[in-house]
MOPAC internal coordinates of N, CA, C and O (Angstrom, degrees):
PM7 1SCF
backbone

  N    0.0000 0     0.00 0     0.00 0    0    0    0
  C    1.4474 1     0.00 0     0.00 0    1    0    0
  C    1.5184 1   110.09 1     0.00 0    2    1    0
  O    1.2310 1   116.02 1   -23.29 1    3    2    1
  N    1.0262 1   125.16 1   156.71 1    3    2    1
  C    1.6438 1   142.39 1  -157.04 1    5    3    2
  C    1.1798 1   110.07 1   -73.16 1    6    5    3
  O    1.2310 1   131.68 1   119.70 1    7    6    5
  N    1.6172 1    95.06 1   -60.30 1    7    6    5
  C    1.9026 1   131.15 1  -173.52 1    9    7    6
  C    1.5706 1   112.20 1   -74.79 1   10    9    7
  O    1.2310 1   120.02 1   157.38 1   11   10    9
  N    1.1376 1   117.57 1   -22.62 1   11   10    9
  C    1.7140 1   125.92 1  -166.64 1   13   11   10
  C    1.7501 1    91.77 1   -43.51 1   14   13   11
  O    1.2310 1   126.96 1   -21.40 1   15   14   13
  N    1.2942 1   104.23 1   158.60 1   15   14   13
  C    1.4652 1   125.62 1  -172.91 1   17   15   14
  C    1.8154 1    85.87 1   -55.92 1   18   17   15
  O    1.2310 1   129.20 1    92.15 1   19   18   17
  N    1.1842 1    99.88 1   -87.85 1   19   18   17
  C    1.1952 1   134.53 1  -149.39 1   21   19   18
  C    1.7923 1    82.32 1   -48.28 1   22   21   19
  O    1.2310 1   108.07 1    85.40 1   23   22   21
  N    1.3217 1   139.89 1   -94.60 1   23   22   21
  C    1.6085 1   113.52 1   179.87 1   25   23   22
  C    1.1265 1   127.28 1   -35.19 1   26   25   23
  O    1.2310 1   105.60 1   169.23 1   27   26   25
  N    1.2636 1   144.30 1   -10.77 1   27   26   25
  C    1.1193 1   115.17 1   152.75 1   29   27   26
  C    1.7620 1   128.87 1   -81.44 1   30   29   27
  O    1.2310 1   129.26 1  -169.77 1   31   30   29
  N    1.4355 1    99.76 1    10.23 1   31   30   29
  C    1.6429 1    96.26 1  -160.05 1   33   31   30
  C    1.3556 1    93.36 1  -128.18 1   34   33   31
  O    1.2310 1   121.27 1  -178.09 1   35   34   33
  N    1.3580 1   115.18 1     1.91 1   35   34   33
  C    1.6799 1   138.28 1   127.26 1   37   35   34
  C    1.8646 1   120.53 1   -61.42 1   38   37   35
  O    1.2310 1   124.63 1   129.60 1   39   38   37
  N    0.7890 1   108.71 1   -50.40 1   39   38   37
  C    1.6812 1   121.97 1   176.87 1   41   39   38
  C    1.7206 1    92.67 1   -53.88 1   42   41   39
  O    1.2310 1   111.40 1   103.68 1   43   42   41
  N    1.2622 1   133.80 1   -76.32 1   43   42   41
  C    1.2416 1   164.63 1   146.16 1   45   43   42
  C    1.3744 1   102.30 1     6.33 1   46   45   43
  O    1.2310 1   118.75 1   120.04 1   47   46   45
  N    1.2308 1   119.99 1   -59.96 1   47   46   45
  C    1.4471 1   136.02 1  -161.11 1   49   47   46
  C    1.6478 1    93.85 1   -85.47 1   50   49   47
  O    1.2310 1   111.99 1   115.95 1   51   50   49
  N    1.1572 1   132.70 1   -64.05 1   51   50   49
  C    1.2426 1   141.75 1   164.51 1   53   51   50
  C    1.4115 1   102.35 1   -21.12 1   54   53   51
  O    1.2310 1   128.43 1    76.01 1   55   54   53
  N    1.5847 1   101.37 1  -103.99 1   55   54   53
  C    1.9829 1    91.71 1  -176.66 1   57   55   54
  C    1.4018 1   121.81 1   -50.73 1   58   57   55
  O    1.2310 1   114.19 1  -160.17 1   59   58   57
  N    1.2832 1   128.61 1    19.83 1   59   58   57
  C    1.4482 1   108.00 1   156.53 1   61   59   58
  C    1.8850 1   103.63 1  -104.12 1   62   61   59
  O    1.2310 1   122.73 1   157.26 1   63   62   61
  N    1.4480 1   112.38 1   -22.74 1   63   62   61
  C    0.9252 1   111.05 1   166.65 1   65   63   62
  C    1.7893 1   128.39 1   -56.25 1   66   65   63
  O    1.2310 1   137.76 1   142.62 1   67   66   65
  N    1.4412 1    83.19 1   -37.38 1   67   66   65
  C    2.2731 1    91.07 1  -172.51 1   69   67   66
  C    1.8904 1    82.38 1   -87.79 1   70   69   67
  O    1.2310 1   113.13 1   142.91 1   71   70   69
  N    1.1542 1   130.58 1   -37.09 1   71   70   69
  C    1.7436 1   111.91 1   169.18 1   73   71   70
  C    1.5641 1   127.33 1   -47.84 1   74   73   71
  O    1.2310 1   121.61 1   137.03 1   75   74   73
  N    1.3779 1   114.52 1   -42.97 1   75   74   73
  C    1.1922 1   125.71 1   150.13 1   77   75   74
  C    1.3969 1   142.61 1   -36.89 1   78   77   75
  O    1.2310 1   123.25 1   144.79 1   79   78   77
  N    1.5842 1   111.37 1   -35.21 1   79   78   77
  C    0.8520 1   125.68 1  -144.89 1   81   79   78
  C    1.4950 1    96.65 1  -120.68 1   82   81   79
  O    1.2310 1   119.90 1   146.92 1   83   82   81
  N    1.6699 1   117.80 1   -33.08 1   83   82   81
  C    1.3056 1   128.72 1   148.85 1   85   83   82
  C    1.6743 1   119.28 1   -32.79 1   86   85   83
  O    1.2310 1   125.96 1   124.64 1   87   86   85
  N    1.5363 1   106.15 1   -55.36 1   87   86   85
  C    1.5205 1   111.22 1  -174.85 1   89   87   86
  C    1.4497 1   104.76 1   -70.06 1   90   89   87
  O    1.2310 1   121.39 1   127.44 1   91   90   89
  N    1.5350 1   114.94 1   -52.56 1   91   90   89
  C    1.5660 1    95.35 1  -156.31 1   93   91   90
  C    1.5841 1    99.09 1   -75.79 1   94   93   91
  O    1.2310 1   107.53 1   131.07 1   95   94   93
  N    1.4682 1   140.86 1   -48.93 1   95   94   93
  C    1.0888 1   104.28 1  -157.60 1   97   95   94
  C    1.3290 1   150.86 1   -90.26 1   98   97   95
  O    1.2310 1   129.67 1  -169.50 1   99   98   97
  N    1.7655 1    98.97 1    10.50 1   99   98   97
  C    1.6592 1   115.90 1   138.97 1  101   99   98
  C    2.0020 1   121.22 1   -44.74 1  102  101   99
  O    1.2310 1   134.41 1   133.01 1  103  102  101
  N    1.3855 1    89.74 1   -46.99 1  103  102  101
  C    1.5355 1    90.25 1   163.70 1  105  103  102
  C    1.0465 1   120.83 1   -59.78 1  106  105  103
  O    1.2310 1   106.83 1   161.35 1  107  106  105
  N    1.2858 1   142.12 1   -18.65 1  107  106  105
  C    1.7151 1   128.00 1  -179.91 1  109  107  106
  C    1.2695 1    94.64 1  -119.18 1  110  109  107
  O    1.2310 1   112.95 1  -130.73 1  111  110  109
  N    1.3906 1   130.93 1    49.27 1  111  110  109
  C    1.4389 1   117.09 1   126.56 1  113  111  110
  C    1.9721 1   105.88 1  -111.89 1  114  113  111
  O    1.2310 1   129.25 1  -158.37 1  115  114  113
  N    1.1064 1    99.78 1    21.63 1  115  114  113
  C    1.9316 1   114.95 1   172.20 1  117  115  114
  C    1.7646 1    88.19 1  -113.58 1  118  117  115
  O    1.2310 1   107.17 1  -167.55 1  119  118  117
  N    1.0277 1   141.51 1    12.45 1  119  118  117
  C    1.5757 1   136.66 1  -168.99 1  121  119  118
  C    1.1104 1   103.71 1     1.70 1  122  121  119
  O    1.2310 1   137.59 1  -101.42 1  123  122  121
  N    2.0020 1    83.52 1    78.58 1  123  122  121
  C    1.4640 1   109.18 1   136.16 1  125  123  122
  C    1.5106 1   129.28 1   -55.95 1  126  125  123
  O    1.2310 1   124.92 1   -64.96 1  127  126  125
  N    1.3868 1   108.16 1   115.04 1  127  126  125
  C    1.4988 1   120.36 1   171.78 1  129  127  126
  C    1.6061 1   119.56 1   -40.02 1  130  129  127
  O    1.2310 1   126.35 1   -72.67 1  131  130  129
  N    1.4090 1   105.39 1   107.33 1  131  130  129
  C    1.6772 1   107.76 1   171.66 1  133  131  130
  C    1.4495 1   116.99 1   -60.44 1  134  133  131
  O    1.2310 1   125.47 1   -37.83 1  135  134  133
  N    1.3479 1   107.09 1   142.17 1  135  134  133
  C    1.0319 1   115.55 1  -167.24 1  137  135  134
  C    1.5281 1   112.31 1  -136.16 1  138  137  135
  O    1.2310 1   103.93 1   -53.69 1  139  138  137
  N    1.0372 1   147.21 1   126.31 1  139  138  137
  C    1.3604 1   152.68 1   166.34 1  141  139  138
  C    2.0269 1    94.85 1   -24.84 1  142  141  139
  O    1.2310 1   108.22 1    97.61 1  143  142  141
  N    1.3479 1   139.62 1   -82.39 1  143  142  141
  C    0.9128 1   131.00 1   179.96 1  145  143  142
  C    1.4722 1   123.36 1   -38.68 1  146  145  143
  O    1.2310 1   121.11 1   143.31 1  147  146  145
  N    1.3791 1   115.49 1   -36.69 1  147  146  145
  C    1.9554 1   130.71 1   166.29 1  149  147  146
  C    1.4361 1    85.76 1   -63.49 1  150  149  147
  O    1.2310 1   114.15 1    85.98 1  151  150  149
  N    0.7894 1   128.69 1   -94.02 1  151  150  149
  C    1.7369 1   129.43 1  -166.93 1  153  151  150
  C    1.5017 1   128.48 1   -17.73 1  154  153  151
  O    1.2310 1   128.35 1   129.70 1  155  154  153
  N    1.3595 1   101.53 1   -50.30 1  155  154  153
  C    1.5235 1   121.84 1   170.93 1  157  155  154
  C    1.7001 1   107.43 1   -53.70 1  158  157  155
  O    1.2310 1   124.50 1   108.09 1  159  158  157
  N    0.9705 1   108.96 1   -71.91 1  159  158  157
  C    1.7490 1   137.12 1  -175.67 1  161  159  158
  C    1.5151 1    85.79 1   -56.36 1  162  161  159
  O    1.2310 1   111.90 1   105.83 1  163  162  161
  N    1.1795 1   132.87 1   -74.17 1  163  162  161
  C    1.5000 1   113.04 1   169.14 1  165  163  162
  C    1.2160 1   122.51 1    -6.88 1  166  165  163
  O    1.2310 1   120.72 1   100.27 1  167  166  165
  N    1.2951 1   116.22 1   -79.73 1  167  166  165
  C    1.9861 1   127.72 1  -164.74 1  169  167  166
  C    1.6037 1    71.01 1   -67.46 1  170  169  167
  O    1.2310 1   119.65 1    87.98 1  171  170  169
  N    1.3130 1   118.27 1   -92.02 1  171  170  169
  C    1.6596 1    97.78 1  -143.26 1  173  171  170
  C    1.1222 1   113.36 1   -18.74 1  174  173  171
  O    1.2310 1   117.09 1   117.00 1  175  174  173
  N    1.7137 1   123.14 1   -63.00 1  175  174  173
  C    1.5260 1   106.17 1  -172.67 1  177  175  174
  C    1.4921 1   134.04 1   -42.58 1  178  177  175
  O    1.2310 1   132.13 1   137.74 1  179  178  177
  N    1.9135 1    94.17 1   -42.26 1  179  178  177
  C    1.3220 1    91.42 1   169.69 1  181  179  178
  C    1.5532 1   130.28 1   -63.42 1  182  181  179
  O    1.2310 1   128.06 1   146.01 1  183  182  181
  N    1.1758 1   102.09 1   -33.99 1  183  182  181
  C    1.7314 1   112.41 1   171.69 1  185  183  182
  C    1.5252 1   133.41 1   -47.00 1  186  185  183
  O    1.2310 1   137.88 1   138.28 1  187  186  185
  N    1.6634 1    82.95 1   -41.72 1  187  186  185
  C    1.3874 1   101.73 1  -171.32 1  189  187  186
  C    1.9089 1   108.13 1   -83.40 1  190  189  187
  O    1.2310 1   129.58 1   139.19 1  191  190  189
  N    1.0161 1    99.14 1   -40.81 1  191  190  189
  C    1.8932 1   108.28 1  -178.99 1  193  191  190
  C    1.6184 1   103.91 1   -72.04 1  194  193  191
  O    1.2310 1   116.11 1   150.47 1  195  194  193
  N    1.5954 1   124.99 1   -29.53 1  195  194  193
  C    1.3039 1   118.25 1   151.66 1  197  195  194
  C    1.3019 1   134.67 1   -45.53 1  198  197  195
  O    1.2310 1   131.90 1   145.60 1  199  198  197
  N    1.2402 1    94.63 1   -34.40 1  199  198  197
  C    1.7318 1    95.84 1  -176.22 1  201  199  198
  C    1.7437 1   114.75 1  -116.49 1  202  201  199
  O    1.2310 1   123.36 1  -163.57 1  203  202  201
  N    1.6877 1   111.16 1    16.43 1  203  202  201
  C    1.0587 1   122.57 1   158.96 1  205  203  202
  C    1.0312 1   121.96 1   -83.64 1  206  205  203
  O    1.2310 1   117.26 1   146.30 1  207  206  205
  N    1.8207 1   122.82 1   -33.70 1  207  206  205
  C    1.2593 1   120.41 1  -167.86 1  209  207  206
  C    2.0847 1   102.84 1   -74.35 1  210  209  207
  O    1.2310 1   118.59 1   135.49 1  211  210  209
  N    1.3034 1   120.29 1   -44.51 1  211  210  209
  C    1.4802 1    99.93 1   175.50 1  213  211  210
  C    1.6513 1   123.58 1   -64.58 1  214  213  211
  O    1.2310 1   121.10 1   174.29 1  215  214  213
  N    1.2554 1   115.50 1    -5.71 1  215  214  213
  C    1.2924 1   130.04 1  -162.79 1  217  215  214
  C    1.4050 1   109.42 1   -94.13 1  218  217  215
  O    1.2310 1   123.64 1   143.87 1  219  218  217
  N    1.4774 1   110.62 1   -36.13 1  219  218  217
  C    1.7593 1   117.80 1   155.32 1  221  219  218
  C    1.0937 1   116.74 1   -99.66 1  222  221  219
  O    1.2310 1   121.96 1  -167.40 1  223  222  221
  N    1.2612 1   113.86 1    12.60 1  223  222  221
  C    1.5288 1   106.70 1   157.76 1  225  223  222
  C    1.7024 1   133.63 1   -94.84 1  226  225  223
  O    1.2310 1   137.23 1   172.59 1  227  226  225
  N    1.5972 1    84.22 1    -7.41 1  227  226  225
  C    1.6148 1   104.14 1  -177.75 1  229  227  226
  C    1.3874 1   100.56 1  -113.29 1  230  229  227
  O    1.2310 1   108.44 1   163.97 1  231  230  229
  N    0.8002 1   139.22 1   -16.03 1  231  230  229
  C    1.8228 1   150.41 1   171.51 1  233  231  230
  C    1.2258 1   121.85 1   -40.98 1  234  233  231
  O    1.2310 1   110.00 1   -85.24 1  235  234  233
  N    1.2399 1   136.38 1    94.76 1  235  234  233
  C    1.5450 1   130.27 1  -176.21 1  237  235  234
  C    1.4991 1   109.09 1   -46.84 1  238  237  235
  O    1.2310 1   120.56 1   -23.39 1  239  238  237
  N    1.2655 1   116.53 1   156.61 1  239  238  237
  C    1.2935 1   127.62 1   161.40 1  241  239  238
  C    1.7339 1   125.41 1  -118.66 1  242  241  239
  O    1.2310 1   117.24 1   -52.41 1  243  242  241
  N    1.1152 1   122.86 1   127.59 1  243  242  241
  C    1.4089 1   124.99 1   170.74 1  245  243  242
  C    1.1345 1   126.52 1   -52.70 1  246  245  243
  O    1.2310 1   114.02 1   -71.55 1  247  246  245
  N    1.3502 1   128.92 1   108.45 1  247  246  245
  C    1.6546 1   128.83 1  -179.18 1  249  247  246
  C    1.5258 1    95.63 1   -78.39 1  250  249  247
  O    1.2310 1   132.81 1    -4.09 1  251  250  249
  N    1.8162 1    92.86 1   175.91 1  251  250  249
  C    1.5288 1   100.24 1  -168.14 1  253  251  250
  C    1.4299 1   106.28 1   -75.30 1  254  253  251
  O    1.2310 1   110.55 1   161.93 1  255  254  253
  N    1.3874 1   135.36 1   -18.07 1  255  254  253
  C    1.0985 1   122.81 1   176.60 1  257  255  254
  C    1.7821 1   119.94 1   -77.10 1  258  257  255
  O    1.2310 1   128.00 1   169.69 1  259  258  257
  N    1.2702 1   102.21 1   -10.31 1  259  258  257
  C    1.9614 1    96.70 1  -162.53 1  261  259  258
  C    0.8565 1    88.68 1   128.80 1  262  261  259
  O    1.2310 1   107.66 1   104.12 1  263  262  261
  N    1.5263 1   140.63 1   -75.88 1  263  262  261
  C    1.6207 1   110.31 1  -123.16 1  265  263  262
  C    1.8209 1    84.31 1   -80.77 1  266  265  263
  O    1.2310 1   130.76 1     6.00 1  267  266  265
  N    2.0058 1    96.84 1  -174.00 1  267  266  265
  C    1.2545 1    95.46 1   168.18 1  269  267  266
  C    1.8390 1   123.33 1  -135.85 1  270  269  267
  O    1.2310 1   122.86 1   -22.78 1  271  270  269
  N    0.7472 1   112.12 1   157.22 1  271  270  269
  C    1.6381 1   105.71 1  -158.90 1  273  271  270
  C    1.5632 1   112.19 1   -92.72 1  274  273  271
  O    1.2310 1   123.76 1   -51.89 1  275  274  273
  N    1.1697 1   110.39 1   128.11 1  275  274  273
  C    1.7116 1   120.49 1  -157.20 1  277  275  274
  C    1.2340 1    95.88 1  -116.28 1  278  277  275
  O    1.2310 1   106.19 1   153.63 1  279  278  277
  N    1.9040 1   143.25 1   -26.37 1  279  278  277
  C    1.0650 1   130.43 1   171.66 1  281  279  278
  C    1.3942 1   123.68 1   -40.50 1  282  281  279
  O    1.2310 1   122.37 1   -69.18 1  283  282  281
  N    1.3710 1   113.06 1   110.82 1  283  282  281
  C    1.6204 1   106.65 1   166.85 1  285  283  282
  C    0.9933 1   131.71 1   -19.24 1  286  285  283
  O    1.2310 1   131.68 1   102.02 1  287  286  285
  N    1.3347 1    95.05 1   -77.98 1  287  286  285
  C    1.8691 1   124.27 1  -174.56 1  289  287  286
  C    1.9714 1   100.70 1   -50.38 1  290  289  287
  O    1.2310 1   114.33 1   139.99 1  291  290  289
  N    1.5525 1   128.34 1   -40.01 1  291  290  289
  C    1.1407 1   132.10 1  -167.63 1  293  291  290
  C    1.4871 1   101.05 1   -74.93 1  294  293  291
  O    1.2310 1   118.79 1   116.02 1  295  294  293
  N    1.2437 1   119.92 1   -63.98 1  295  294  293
  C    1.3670 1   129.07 1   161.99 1  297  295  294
  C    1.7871 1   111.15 1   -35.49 1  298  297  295
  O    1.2310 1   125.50 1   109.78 1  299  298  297
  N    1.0188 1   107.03 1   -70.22 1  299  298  297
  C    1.9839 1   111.94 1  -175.70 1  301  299  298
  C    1.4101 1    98.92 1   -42.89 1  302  301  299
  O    1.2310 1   120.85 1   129.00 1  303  302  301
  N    1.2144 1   115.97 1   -51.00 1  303  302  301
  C    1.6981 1   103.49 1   173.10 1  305  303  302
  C    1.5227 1   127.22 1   -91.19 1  306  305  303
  O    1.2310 1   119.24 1   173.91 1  307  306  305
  N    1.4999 1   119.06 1    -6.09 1  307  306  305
  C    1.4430 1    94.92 1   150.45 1  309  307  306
  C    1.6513 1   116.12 1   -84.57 1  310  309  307
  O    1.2310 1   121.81 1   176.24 1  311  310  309
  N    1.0944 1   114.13 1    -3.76 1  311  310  309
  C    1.6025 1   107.92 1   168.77 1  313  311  310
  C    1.3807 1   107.12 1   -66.50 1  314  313  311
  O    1.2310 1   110.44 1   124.82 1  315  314  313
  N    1.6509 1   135.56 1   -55.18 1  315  314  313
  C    0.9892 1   137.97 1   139.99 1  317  315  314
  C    1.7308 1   133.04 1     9.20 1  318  317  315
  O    1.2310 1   131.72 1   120.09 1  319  318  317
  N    1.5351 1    94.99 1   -59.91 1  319  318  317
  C    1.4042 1    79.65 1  -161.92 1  321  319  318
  C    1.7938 1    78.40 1  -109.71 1  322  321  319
  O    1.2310 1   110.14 1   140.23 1  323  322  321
  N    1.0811 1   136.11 1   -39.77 1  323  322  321
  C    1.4718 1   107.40 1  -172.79 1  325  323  322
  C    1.5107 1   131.28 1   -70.33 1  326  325  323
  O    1.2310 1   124.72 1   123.97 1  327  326  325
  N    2.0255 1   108.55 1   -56.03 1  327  326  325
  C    0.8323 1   127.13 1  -172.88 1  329  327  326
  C    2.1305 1   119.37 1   -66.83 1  330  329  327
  O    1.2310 1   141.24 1   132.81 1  331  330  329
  N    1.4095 1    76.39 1   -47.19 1  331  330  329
  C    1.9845 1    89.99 1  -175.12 1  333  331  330
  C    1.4083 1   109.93 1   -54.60 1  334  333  331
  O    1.2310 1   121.14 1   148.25 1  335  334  333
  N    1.5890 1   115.42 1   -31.75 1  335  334  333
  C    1.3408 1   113.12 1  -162.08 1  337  335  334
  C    1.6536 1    99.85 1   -66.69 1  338  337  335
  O    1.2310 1   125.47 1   129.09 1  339  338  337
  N    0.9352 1   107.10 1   -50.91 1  339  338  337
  C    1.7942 1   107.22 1  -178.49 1  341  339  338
  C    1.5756 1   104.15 1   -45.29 1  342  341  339
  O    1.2310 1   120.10 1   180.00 1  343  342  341

């Protein structure tokens, strides 16, 4: 489901993650000094956006009427054409 607690506090976690991720890596073309704390926050991001992409890819989405659409195959391709393109 779309709305479930827990995805949205996933959604949540995400944009502070791509906000993060906005700042520093303008900073390392100023070579920003690595740092054990940069490093860490690194893998998480990477960790975490690894295991986002199957996680919105299986994620129902809300049609305009209410209900919400649980077909794989319907879902796999609106991941497709909205989300993947970015």
């Amino acid at each position: 489901q779309p709305n479930r607690s827990w995805r949205v506090w996933w959604d949540v976690v995400s944009a502070l993650l791509v906000a993060y991720e906005a700042v520093v890596i303008p900073l390392q073309f100023i070579e920003l000094a690595a740092t054990t704390p940069i490093d860490v926050m690194s893998w998480i991001v990477r960790i975490f956006m690894t295991l986002d992409l199957p996680i919105s890819l299986f994620t129902r989405y809300t049609l305009p009427d209410g209900r919400t659409q649980g077909n794989p195959w319907m879902v796999f391709r609106r991941y497709l054409v909205t989300w993947c393109i970015l």
